[in-house]
Each structure stands twice: as structure tokens, then as C-alpha cells.
C-alpha atoms as one frame of an Amber mdcrd trajectory, in Angstrom:
protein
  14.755  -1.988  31.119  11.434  -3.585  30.854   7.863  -1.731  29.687   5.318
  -0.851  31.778   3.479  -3.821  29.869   5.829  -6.152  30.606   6.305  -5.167
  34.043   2.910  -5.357  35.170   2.414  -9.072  34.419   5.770 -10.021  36.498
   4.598  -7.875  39.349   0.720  -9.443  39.213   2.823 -13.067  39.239   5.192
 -11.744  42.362   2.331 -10.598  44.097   0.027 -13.618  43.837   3.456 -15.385
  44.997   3.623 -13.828  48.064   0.582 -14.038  49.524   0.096 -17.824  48.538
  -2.201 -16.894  45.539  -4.629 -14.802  47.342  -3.601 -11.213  45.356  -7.530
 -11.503  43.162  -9.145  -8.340  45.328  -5.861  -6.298  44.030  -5.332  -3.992
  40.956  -1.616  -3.602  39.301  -1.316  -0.306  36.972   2.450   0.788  35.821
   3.354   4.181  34.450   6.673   4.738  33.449   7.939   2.403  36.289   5.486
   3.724  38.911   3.669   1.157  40.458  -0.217   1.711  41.694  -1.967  -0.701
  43.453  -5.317  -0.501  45.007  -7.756  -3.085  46.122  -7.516  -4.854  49.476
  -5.325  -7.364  51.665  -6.216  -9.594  54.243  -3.867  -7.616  57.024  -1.151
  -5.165  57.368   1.060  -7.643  57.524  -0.044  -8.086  53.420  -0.156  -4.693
  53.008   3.997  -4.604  53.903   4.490  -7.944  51.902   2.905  -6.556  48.928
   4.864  -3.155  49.533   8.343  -5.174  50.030   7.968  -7.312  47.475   6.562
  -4.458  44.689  10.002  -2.385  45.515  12.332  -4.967  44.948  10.639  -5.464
  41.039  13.199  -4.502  38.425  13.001  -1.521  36.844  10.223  -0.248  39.904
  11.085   3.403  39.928   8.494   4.193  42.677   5.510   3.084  44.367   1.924
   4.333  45.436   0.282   1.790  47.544  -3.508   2.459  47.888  -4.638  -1.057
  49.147  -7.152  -1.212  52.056  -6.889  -3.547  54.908 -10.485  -5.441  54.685
């Protein structure tokens, strides 16, 4: 299973994938394999991207999605 460390740089990369580079405004922290995010997304259709695409991360225990719609 991969560290928090070296979990939060393949989740930044998946993020900025899926929302055609545009993830800048938001903030990636990992604690044993829970995912935080806060910042903001363009839509809710982002905020569900970025939700759908955090979960299916290996070794993504849970999530805690904080991101604003701006």
C-alpha cells in the first residue's frame, strides 16, 4: 500500500487530469489514507468529478470533500 506521501502526489496528478488541468484553487492533504480536499471547483458537476475520481485512488480509505462551488 502506498504512503500518504506518495499518495498525495498521484491524487494532485488525477485531479488536475480530470478537470483538464484546472485543479490550482484545490488543496490535497492525506492521513492515513483519508483524503481532504478543500478549495473550490468551477461547478457541481467538478465537485462529483473530483469526488469520483478521489474514491477510485488506490489505497483511498475514505474521503472528506470540503471544496466550494465558486
Amino acid at each position: 500500500m502506498k504512503s500518504d506521501n506518495d499518495m498525495q502526489p498521484d491524487i494532485r496528478d488525477e485531479l488536475a487530469r480530470v478537470l483538464s488541468g484546472h485543479a490550482e484553487k484545490l488543496d490535497v492533504q492525506v492521513l492515513e489514507g483519508v483524503v481532504t480536499l478543500t478549495g473550490s471547483v468551477d461547478s457541481d458537476l467538478d465537485k462529483w468529478t473530483v469526488e469520483d475520481a478521489v474514491r477510485r485512488m488506490p489505497g483511498v480509505r475514505a474521503l472528506i470533500n470540503e471544496t466550494l462551488v465558486a
